[in-house]
C-alpha positions in Angstrom: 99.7 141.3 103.4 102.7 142.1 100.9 105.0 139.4 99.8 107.5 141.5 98.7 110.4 140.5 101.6 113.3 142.9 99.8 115.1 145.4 101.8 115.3 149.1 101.0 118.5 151.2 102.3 116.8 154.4 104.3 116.8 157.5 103.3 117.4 156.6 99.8 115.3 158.8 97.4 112.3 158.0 96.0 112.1 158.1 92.4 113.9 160.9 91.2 117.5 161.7 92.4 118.1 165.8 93.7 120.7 165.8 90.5 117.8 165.6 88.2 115.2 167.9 90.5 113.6 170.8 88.6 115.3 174.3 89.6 113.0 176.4 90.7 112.7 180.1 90.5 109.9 182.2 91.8 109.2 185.8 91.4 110.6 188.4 94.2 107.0 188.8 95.3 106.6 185.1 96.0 109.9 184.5 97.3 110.8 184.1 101.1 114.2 185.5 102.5 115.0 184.8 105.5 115.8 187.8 108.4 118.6 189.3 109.1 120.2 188.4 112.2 120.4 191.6 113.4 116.1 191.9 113.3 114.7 192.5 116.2 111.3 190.8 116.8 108.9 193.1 118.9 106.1 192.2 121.3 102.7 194.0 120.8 103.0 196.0 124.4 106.6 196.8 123.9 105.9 198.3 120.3 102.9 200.5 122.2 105.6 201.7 124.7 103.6 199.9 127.3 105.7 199.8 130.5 105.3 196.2 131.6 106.0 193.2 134.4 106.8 190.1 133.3 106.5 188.2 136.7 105.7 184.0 137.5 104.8 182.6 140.8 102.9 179.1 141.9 99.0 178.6 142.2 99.3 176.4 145.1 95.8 175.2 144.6 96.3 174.2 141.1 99.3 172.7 141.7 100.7 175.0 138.8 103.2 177.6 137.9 101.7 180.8 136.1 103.6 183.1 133.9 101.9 186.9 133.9 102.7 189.6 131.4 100.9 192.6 134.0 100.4 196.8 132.1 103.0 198.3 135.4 100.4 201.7 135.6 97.0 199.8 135.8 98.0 196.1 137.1 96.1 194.6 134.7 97.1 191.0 133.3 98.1 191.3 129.6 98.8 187.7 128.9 98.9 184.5 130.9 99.7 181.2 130.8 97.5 178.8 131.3 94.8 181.1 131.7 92.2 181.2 134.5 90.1 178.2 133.2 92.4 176.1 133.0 94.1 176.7 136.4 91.0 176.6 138.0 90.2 173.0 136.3 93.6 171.8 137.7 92.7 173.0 141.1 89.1 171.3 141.3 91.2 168.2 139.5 93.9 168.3 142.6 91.1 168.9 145.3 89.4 165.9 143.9 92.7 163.7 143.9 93.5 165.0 147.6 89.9 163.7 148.8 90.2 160.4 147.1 93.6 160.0 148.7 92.5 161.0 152.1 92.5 158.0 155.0 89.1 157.3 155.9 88.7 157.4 159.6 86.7 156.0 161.8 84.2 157.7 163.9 83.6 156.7 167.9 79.6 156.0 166.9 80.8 153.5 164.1 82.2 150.8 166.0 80.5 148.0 167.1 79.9 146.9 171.3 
């Protein structure tokens, strides 16, 4: 265990101050800039010229919402999230939590004459 009890401001630099930091100056093919604002960032299937769906809706049995990113001419699922495992872990997960939450009754041959 430390004895030393004194108290430090936060924040307050460690060291060296950023008056006395070392400028530093890298070559243009090691440099990062950062993007214009007017770049446009593109998603795989739209740069393809992929006509697609972007569509959500609720797996009742997993208890979940599930985003789709479905190809328009085929109908086939691009992306989604969560994927199929995982929904169907959540649904055998709620199925499980439904049983252990269900009132046990009681049956005509169990009670006693």
């Amino acid at each position: 265990m430390s004895t030393d009890f004194s108290i430090k401001p936060v924040g307050a630099p460690a060291g060296q101050s950023a008056n006395s930091a070392v400028a530093t100056e890298l070559p243009a093919a090691q440099s990062v800039t950062a993007a214009g604002a007017s770049a446009r960032v593109h998603d795989d299937a739209d740069a393809a010229g992929v006509d697609i769906s972007r569509q959500a809706f609720v797996d009742r049995a997993a208890g979940s919402v599930v985003y789709q990113v479905v190809d328009v001419r085929t109908n086939q699922v691009l992306q989604q999230f969560p994927d199929g495992a995982v929904l169907r872990r959540r649904a055998y997960f709620r199925a499980l939590d439904l049983v252990a939450r269900a009132p046990t009754r009681v049956v005509v041959t169990d009670r006693i004459a």
